[in-house]
N, C-alpha and C positions, 0 to 999 in steps of 0.2 A: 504494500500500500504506500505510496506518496503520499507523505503531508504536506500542509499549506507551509508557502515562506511567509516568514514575519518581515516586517518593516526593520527591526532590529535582527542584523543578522547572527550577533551572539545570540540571542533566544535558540534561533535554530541551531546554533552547534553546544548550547546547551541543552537543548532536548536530544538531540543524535546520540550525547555521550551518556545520559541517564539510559537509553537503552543499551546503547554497546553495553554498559556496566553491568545493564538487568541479565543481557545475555554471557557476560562472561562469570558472573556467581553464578548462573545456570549450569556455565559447562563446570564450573569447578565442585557444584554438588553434583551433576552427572557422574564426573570422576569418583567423590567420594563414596558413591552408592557403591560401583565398578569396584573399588578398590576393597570394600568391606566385604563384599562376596566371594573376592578372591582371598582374601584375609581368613574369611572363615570355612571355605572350602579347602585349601589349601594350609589351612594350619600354620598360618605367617603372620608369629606375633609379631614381628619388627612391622610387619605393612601395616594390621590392625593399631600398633600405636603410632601411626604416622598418623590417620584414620580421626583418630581422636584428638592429638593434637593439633593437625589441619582444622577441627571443627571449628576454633576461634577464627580460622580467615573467610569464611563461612559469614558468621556474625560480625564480622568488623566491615564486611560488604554492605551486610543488612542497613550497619547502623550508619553507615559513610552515605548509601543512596537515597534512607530515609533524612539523614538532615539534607542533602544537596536538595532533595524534592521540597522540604520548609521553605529553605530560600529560595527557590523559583517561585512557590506560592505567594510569597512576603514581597519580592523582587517583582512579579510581574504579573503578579494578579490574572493570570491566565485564565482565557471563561472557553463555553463550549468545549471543544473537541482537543483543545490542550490539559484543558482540566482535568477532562476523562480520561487522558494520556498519563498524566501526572497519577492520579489516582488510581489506576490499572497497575501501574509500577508501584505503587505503596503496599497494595494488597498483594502483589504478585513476590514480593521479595519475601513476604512474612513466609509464604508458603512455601518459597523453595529454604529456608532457614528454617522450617519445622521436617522439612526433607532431608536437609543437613543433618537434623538430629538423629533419624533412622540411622541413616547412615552411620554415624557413630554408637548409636544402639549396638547394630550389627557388630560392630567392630569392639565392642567391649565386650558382646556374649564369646565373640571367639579369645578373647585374652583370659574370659573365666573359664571358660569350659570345651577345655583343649581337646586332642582329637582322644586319647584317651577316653576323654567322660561323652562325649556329645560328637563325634563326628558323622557318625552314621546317620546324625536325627539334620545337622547342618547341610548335608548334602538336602533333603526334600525342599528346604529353602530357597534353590537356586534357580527353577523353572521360576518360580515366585517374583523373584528378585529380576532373575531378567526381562520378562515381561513389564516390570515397573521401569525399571532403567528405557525401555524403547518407548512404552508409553511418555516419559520425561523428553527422549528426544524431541519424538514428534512434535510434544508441547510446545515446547521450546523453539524449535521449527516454523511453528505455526506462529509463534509472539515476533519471532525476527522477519516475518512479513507480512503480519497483523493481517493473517488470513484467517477469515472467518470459515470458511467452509473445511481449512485445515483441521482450525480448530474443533468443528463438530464432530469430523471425523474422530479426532482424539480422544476428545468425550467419550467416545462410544466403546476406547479401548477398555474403560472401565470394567467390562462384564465380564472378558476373559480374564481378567485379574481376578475379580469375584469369586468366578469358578476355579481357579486355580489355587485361591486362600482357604477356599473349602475341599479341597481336595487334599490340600496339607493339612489341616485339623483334623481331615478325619483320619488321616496316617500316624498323625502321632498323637490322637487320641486310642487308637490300636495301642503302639506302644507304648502307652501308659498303664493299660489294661496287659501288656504281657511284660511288663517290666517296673511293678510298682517302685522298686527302689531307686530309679532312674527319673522317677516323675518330676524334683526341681531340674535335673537340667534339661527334660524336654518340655518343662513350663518356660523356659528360658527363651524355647527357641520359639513357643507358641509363641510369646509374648512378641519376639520378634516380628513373625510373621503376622500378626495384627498389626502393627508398626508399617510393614510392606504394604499390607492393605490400604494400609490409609496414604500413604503415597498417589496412590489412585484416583484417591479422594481430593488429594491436593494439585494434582494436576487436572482434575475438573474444576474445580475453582479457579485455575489460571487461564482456562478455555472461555469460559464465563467473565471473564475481566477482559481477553480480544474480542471477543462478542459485543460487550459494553462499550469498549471505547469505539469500537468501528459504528455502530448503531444506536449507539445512547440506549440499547433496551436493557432491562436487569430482567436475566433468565433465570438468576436463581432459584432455584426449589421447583422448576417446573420438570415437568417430566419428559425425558433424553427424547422421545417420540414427538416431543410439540417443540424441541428446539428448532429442526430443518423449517419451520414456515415462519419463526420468528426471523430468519435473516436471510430470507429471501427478497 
């Protein structure tokens, strides 16, 4: 999508660089998912604690584009379709920094519960996980050219994640039932994979924010089947 130029041409290359920035904490929590996966499939405490301590550049992103978005508001009092630009970026960072967090979730279940105790149950995690990771791309994808129709499509990855979280629960709901003495570290990894789940969740919220600002409509809470005729 093309935006309008301003009259002021710093405006415009401070909106440019608020996205570039939306989009490069995206690729860097991209990476952090990628690297917790292979951290805990691969039993590599060194990468897991890179994982976790990467998580602070993560959050020094959040909090760097959330004040640079202040002063743009205070600064230029942006209305219409910059506002909602502004605003699509505020909401969109929280989410990829609550995605940040998974990420480091991941990566500390495998520094507690090494392959010894938990590996067998870390592997079912992985179909899980990589399905979120492409879901994020696409998102992400779809924000860097504030395509809307990208965006629905992405939405809709949702359901295979769905079925794929429930497909992990029920597996290591099994193993809980043939292995009581095992049951905190495969609580550990449930708990993870409800964390994956919601990855999914959070990258519908940021399809829902290209929606908004290309359209000014708020589709939230409506249902994934009446999205297609809202942005048409």
């Amino acid at each position: 999508m093309h935006f309008g130029r301003h009259i002021s041409g710093q405006f415009n290359v401070e909106l440019e660089s608020l996205r570039t920035h939306v989009l490069t904490m995206g690729g860097l929590v991209e990476q952090q998912l990628s690297f917790a996966m292979q951290a805990l499939n691969k039993d590599d405490i060194e990468l897991a604690r890179k994982v976790v301590r990467d998580d602070h550049k993560v959050n020094a992103m959040e909090v760097s584009i959330d004040e640079a978005c202040t002063r743009i508001i205070a600064k230029r009092q942006p209305t219409a379709i910059d506002l909602r630009l502004i605003m699509a970026i505020i909401k969109t960072i929280t989410d990829l920094e609550r995605i940040g967090d998974v990420a480091a979730r991941i990566a500390r279940v495998a520094i507690e519960t090494p392959s010894s105790k938990g590996q067998r149950y870390h592997v079912s995690l992985e179909p899980l996980c990589l399905q979120a990771i492409a879901m994020l791309h696409q998102v992400l994808d779809a924000f860097a050219r504030m395509d809307i129709d990208a965006a629905a499509e992405a939405f809709k990855l949702d359901n295979k994640l769905d079925a794929e979280y429930d497909a992990v629960i029920k597996q290591l709901t099994k193993y809980m039932m043939e292995e009581p003495k095992n049951i905190p570290s495969i609580l550990q990894v449930m708990w993870s994979a409800r964390a994956i789940e919601r990855v999914g969740d959070r990258c519908q919220h940021i399809c829902e924010y290209i929606i908004y600002f290309v359209k000014g409509k708020d589709i939230r809470h409506l249902d994934e089947n009446d999205i297609d005729k809202y942005i048409k």
